[in-house]
C-alpha positions as CSV (number, residue, x, y, z in Angstrom):
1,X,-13.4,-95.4,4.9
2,X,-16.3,-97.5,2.9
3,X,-16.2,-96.6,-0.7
4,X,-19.2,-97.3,-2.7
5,X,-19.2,-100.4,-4.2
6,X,-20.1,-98.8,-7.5
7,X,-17.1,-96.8,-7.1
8,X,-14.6,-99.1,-6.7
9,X,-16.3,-101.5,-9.6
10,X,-15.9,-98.6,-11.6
11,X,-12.2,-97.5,-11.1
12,X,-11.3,-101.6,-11.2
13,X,-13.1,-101.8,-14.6
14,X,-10.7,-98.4,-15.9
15,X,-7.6,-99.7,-14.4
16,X,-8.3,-103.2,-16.0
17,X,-8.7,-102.0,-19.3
18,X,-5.9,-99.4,-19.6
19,X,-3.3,-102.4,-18.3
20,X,-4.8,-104.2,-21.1
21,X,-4.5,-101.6,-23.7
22,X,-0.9,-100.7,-22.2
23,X,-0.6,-104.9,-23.5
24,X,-1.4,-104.5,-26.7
25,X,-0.4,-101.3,-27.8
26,X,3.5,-102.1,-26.1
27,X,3.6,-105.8,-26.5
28,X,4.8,-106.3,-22.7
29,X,3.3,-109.2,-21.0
30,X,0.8,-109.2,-18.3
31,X,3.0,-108.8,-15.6
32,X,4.9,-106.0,-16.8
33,X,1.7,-103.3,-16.4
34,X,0.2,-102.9,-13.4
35,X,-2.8,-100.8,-12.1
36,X,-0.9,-98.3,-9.7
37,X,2.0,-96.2,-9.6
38,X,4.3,-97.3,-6.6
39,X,6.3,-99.6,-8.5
40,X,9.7,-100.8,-9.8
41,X,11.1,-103.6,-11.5
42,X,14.6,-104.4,-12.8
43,X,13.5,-105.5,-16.5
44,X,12.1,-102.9,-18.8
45,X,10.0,-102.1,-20.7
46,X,6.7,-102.2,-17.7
47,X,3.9,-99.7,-17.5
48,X,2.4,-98.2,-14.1
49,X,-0.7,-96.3,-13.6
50,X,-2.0,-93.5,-11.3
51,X,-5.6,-92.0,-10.7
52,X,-4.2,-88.2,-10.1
53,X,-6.9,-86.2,-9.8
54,X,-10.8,-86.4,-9.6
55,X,-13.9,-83.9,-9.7
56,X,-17.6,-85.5,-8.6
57,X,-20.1,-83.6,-10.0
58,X,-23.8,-84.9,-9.7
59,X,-26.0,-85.1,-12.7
60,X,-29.4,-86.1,-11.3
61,X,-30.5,-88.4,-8.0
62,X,-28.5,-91.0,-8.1
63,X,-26.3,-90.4,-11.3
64,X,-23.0,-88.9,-11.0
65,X,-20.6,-87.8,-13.4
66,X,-16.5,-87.9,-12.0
67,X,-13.9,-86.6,-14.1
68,X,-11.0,-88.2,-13.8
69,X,-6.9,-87.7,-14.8
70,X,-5.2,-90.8,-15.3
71,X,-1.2,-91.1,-15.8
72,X,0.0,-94.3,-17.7
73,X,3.7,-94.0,-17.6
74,X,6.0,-96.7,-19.9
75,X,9.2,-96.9,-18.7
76,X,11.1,-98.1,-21.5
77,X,14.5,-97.1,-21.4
78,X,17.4,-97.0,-19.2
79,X,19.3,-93.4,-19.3
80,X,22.6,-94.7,-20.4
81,X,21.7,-97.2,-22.5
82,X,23.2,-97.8,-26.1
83,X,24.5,-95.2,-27.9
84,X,24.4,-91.2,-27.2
85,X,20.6,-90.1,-27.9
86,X,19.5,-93.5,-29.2
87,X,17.5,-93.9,-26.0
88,X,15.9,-90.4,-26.9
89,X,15.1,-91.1,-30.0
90,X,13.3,-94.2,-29.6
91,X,11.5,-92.4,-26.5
92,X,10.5,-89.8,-29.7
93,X,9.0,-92.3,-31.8
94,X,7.0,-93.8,-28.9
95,X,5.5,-90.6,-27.9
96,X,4.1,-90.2,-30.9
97,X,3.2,-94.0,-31.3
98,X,1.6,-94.4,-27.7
99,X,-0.2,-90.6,-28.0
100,X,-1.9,-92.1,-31.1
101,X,-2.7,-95.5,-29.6
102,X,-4.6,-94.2,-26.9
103,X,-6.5,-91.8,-29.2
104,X,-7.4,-94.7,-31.5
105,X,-8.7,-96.6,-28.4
106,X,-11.0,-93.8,-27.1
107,X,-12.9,-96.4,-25.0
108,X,-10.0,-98.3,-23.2
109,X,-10.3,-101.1,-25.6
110,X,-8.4,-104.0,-26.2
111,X,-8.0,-107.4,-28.0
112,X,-8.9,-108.9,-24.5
113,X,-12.0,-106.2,-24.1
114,X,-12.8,-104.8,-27.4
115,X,-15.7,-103.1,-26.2
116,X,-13.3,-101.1,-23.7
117,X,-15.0,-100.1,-20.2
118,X,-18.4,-99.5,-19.7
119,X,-17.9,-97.0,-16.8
120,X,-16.7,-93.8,-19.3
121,X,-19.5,-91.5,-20.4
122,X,-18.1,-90.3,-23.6
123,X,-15.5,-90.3,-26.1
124,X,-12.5,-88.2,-25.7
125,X,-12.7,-87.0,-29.2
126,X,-15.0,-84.3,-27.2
127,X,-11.9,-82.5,-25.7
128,X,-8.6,-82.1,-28.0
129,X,-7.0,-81.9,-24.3
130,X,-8.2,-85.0,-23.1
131,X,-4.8,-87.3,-24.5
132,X,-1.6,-85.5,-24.1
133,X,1.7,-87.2,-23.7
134,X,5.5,-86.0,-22.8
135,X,8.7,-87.5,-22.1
136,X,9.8,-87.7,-18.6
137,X,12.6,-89.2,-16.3
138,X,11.5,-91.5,-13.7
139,X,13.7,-93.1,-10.8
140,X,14.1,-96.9,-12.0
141,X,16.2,-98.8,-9.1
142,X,19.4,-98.2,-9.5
143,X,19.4,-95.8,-12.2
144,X,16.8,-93.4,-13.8
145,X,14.7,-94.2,-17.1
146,X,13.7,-92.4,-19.2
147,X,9.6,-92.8,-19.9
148,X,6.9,-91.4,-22.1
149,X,4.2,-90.5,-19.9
150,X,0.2,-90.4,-21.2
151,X,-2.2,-88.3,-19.3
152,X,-5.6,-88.7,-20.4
153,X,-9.1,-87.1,-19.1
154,X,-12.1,-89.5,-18.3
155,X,-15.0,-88.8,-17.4
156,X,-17.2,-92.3,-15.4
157,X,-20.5,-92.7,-14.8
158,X,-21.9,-93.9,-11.1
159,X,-25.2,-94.2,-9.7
160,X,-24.8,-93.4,-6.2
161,X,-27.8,-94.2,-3.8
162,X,-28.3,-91.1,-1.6
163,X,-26.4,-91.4,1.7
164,X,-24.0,-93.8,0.9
């Protein structure tokens, strides 16, 4: 299947700038958040990233709106790491932490791209739904970690020629 160029240049920008935010707002190095969700590495902490739902909706010839859900997950900790609950509780603080981050940085932005992503249509200070977090178990290797999971709602702007 041919996607349309300004699709994919669209979705690349988003998924650059939320690895880059993931960087700042964490501290983990470049290689330790990636743009997709199939992935596991033996160090922690490392964030991965999944498009999980989308809804096209055209807004006049050639300009369409498509809402998007985007899951960053940080796996952080290891389940039975250090001492009964202190995984848990530093998982608490980062919920909180990370939830707030990403609120503050409405526009994907970053030291590296301060003036975030040029795809999204609006702010997400529009919807009180559009940043929610939780924390989650993930498989990790060997053994499971425990994660704080950020699902926020985009919405991108793409001119589409007719018939692409």
């Amino acid at each position: 299947m041919s996607l349309s160029p300004a699709i994919a240049t669209a979705v690349a920008d988003v998924r650059q700038k939320l690895v880059a935010l993931e960087q700042d707002i964490s501290g983990v190095s470049t290689t330790d958040a990636v743009g997709y969700i199939i992935h596991t590495q033996a160090a922690l902490p490392y964030w991965v990233n999944a498009f999980t739902s989308v809804r096209v909706r055209k807004i006049a010839t050639d300009l369409w709106h498509i809402d998007t859900t985007v899951r960053a997950i940080y796996h952080g900790w290891q389940l039975t790491e250090g001492q009964s609950g202190e995984a848990e509780q530093e998982a608490q603080v980062a919920l909180f932490a990370y939830a707030a981050a990403f609120a503050e940085r409405r526009e994907l932005n970053s030291d590296i791209y301060p003036a975030g992503t040029i795809a999204l249509v609006a702010d997400m200070s529009d919807d009180p739904g559009a940043i929610s977090a939780e924390i989650v178990t993930q498989p990790g290797g060997a053994s499971e970690h425990l994660c704080v999971a950020i699902t926020l709602q985009l919405t991108l702007e793409v001119f589409l020629e007719e018939g692409y």
